[in-house]
N, C-alpha and C positions, 0 to 999 in steps of 0.2 A: 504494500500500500504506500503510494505515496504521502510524501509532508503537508499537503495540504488537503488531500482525501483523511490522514489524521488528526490537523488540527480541527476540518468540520466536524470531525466524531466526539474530539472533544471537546470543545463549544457545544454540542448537542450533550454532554456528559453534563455539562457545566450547568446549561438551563435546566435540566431536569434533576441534578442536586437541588441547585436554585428553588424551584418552584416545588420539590419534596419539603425540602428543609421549610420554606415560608408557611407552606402548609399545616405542616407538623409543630411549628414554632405557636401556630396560630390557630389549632386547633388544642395542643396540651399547654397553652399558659397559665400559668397561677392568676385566677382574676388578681384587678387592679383597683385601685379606687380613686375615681378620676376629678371628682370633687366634695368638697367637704359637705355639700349637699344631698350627697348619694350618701346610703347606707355603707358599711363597711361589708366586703364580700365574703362570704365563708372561706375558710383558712382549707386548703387541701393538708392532708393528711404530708406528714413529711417525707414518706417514702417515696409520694408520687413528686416531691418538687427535686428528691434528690436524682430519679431517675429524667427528670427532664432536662436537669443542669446537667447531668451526663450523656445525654441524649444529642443537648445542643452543642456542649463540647463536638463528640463523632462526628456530627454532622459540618461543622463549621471546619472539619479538620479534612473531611472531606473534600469539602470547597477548597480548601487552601492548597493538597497535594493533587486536584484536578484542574487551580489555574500554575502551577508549578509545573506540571508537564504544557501544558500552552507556551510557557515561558519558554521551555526546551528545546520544544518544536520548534517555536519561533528563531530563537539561538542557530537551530537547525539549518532556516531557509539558506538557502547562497546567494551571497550579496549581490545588489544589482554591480555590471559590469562598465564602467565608462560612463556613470552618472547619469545626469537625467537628459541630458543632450544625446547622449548615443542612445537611449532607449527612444527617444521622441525618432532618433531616426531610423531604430530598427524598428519604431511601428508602421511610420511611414515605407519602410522597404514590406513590411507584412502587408499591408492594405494593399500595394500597387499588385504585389504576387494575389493576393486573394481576387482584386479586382481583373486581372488577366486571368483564372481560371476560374471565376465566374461569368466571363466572356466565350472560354471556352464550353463552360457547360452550356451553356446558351445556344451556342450555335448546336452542340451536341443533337439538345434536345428540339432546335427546328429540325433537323436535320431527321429525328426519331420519328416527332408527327407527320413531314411529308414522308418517311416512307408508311408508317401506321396508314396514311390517307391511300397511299400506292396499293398496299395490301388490304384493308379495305373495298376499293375498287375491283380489285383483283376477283377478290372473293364473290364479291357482289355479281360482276360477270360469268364468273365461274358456277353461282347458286342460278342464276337466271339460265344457263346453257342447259345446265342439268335438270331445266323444270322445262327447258324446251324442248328436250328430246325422250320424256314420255308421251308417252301416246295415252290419248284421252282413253277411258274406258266406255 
């Protein structure tokens, strides 16, 4: 697999930590008490607040050794070559090649429908001869 077929994989690794962890954060939180107007929330039991503070440890640690390999990967890429002047002009040398053999396909495919049109005809001649040399019943 290429370096950037694995950095997508993990960017996709990342968002779905991401959006596990926000989930989980935000579905097991100890209520809070958000103004002095509000009653104070029931106290969860402490097993569950110590298993969530450990929870959200794993999880965050997760996060952290799946943007560390992003980093790596990145580290990975090979540097561009001859700065951004030579790349502006290997793109322009890409585009003139792409645009000469989309010229090429071009003509390719006139070239495919007049014969498609040739045989066609052909056929069409061919079904008509063969409906003109039965003899009526």
């Amino acid at each position: 697999m290429d370096i950037i077929s694995q950095l997508q994989e993990q960017v996709n690794t990342i968002a779905s930590l991401a959006f596990n962890t926000f989930g989980t954060l935000q579905r097991d939180s100890p209520p809070v008490r958000l103004s002095p107007n509000y009653p104070e929330p029931p106290a969860n039991p402490t097993e569950d607040a110590e298993n969530f503070a450990e929870q959200a440890k794993l999880m965050s640690a997760a996060l952290v050794k799946a943007a560390k390999q992003v980093d790596a990967l990145v580290a990975a890429l090979p540097l561009a070559e001859g700065g951004e002047e030579a790349q502006l002009k290997r793109i322009a040398e890409l585009q003139v090649e792409n645009d000469a053999v989309g010229q090429e396909l071009q003509r390719q495919l006139e070239a495919a429908e007049k014969e498609l049109k040739e045989v066609r005809e052909l056929f069409s001649q061919a079904a008509d001869n063969c409906l003109n040399l039965k003899k009526p019943d």
